[in-house]
N, C-alpha and C positions, 0 to 999 in steps of 0.2 A: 028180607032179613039180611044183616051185615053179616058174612063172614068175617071171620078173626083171621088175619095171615098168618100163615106158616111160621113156626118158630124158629127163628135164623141158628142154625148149629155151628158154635164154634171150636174146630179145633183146638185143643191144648197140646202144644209139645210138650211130653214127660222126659226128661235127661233120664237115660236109666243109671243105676245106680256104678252098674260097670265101667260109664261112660265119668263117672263123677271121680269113682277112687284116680282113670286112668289118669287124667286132667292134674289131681293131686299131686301124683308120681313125677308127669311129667315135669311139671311146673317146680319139683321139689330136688328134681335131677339137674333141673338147668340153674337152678339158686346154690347146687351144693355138689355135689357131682361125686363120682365113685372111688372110697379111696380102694388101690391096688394090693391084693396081697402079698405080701413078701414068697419071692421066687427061691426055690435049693441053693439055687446059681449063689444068689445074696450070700446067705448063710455060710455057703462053703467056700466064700471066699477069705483070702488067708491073711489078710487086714483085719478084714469082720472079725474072725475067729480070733486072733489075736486082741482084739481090742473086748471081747468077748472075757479072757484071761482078764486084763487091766482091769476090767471093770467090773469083776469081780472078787479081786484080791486087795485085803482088806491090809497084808504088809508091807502097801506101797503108801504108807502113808505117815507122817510126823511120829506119830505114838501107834503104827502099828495096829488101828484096829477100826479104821473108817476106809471102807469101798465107796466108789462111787454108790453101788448099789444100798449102803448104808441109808441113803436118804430118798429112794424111790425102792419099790415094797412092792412085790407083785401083788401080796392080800391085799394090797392100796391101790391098785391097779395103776403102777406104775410111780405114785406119789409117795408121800407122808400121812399116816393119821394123824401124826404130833401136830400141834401148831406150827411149831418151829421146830427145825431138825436140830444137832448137835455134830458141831466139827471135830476135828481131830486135836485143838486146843479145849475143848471142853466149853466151846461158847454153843449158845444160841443162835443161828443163821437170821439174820433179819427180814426175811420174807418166809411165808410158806412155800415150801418144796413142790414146785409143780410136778407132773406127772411126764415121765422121759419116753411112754408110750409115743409115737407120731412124734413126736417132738420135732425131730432133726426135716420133717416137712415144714415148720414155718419159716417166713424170712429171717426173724431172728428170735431172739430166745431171751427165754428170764420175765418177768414180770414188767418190766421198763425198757423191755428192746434193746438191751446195752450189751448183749454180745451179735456179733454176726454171722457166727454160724456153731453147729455143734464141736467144732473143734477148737474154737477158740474158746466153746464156755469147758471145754474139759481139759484144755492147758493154762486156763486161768486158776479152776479150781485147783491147782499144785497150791498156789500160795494163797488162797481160799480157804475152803472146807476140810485140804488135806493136811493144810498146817504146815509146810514148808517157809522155809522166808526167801528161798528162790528155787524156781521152776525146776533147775539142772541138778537139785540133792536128790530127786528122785531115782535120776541115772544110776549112784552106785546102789541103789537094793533093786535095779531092777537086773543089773548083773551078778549080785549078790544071789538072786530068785531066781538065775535061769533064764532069766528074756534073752538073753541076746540070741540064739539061734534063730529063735522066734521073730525077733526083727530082719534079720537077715534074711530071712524068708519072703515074709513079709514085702520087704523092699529092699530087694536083691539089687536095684542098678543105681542103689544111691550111694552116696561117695561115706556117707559115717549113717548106718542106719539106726543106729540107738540115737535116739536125740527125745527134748520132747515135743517135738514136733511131730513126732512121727505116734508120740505118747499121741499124744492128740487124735490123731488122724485116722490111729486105730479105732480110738473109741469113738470116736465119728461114726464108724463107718458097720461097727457094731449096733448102736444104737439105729441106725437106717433101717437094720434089718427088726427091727421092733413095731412094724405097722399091725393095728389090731382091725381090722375089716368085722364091721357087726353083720345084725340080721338089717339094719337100716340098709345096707348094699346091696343085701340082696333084697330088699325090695326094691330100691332104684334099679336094677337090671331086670325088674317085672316080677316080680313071685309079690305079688301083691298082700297074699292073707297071712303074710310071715308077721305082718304089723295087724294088733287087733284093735277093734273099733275106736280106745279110748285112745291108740298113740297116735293112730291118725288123724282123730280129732287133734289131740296135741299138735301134732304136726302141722297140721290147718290152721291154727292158733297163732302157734309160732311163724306162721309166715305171716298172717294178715295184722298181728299185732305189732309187728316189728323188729322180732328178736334175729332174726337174719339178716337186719341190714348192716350190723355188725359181727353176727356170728352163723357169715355163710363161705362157702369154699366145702372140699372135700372134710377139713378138721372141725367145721362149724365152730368157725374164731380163728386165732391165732395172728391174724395178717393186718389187725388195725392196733392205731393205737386212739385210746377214746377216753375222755373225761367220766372219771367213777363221780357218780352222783350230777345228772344236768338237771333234774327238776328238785333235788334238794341237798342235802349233805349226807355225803354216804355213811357216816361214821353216827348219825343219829339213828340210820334202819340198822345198823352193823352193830351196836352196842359198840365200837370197836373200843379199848383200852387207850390207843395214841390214835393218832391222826399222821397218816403217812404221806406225805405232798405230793410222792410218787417221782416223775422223771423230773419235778422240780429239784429236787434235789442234788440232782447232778448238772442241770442244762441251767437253772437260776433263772428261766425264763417263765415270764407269769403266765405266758399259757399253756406250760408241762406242768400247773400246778395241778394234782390231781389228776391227772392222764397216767394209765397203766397203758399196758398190751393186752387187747381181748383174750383171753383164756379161752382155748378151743374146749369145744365142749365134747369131743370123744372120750368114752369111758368116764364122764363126769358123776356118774349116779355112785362111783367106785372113788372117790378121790376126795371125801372128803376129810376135815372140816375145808370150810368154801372162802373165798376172796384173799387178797395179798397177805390178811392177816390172821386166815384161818379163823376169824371172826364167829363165823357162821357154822355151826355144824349139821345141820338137817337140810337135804335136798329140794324140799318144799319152802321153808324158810328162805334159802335162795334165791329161790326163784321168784314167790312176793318182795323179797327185796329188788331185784334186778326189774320189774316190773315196777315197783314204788318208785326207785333214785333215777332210773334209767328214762322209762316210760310214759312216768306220770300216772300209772296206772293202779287200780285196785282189783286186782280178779278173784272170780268167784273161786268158791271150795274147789267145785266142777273144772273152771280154766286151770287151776293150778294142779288137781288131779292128774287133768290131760297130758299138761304139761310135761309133769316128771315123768309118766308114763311115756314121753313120745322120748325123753332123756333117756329111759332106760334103754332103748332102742338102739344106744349110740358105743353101749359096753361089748366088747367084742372076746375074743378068747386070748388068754397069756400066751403071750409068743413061745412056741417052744423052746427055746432056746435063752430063755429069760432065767438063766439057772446057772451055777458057776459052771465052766466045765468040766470034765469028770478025766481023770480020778483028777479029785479034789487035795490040792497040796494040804500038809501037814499042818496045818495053822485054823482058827475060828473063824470059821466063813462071814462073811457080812452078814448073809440072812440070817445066819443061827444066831448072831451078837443081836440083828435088828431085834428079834423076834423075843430075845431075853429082857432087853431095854423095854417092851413094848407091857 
């Protein structure tokens, strides 16, 4: 009689599941990495603070009643809900108001990369949003208001420290202290089940579908600048009202036509309506479109679930110090006027 041989047993390696989140992590730490929380040190310093005043007084401005802070909204998490915000002339701003949260971490600023850093986008806005017709009218209401001590302070070993330059440099250096560190950070430093099942999924999505090969770094965005719309026309997924050519418009060259600056995606489940033109106002909606024009993609209910679930991850807490400072001079705060407009 034939024996039958022995049944050959093969081992299977099981990855345990421990092994799978850590891989995740890691892989999601080295694509984006930990942004830093804002130190006392920062906050107390006497620039910050001062620039902290500027930009939130809403009398340093053409008509008296636009703050910087007018057009970024801590309930906006940092942004506009408007489409478009309102200047201190009574106009329209022709982009949507990004959000001044992290801000002052990317190389440059604004929707088209056309300032180089926070302090030239906050001594440009004198003749801007604030409605001046040059930069130096601000000087007499800011001696008018009190500043000058505060400059002097400030920048004790400068030869004329009221300038606005120095306008500038304050609110720079205010806004710096504006980083919002989520629960996403504290999972990159290992606390793994801060993230539940569906943002890690999301998470896992967003890295294998492609949305970090543009919006990865600590802000997830900010640092490129990229053609809105490569596999179709953005303004068809967007409904958008005009068609904005983007940095063509400034540079005339045919391939800034339609190239913005990635929009970093911190605190983005909190900022909207979504794209240069406010186009978009549901965070899901976004994200099928960003997926459609961007990717060539159609995701499920499920992919795009995950998705904004792994976005929500990204909203972190209002800086403390995101407030006018106290006592609050004699005049209508920004927030109290945003929040009347609103």
């Amino acid at each position: 009689m034939k024996v039958a041989a022995p049944t050959r047993m093969v081992a299977v390696r099981v990855t345990p599941v421990r092994a799978i989140v850590d891989e995740l992590r890691e892989t999601a730490r080295g694509t984006f990495g930990v942004l830093a929380p804002v130190t006392d040190a920062e906050r107390a310093d006497a620039v910050a603070q001062l620039g902290q005043a500027l930009f939130w007084d809403s009398r340093l401005s053409a008509n008296g009643q636009i703050a910087c802070a007018s057009c970024h909204v801590a309930a906006d998490g940092g942004a506009d809900r408007r489409r478009f915000s309102v200047d201190a002339k009574d106009r329209l701003t022709k982009r949507h108001s990004q959000t001044v949260f992290n801000a002052t971490l990317q190389p440059r600023l604004r929707w088209v990369a056309d300032r180089q850093s926070a302090a030239e986008q906050a001594e440009k806005s004198l003749t801007g949003s604030m409605g001046f017709r040059e930069a130096v009218e601000v000087l007499p209401l800011l001696e008018q208001h009190g500043y000058a001590a505060g400059f002097e302070t400030a920048f004790p070993h400068a030869e004329a420290s009221l300038t606005t330059g120095h306008y500038a440099q304050a609110i720079a250096a205010y806004e710096q202290t504006l980083r919002t560190p989520s629960v996403f950070d504290q999972y990159l430093e290992g606390e793994a089940d801060v993230l539940n099942e569906s943002q890690r999924r999301g998470l896992r999505a967003f890295l294998e579908l492609g949305c970090a090969d543009c919006h990865a770094g600590p802000l997830l965005g900010g640092e490129q600048l990229q053609k809105f719309g490569v596999h179709r026309d953005y303004w068809l997924a967007t409904s958008s009202e005009q068609r904005d050519a983007g940095r063509f418009e400034s540079t005339q060259e045919p391939a800034d036509r339609d190239v913005f600056r990635v929009p970093m995606l911190r605190n983005i489940a909190r900022t909207a309506p979504y794209f240069h033109d406010g186009s978009v106002a549901d965070l899901e909606q976004a994200v099928r479109v960003m997926a459609d024009v961007q990717l060539g993609l159609e995701l499920t209910a499920e992919q795009t679930g995950d998705l904004v679930a792994f976005l929500q991850s990204l909203s972190g807490e209002i800086p403390a110090n995101y407030q006018a400072p106290r006592p609050t001079p004699p005049h209508q705060s920004a927030e109290k006027k945003n929040t009347a407009d609103r």
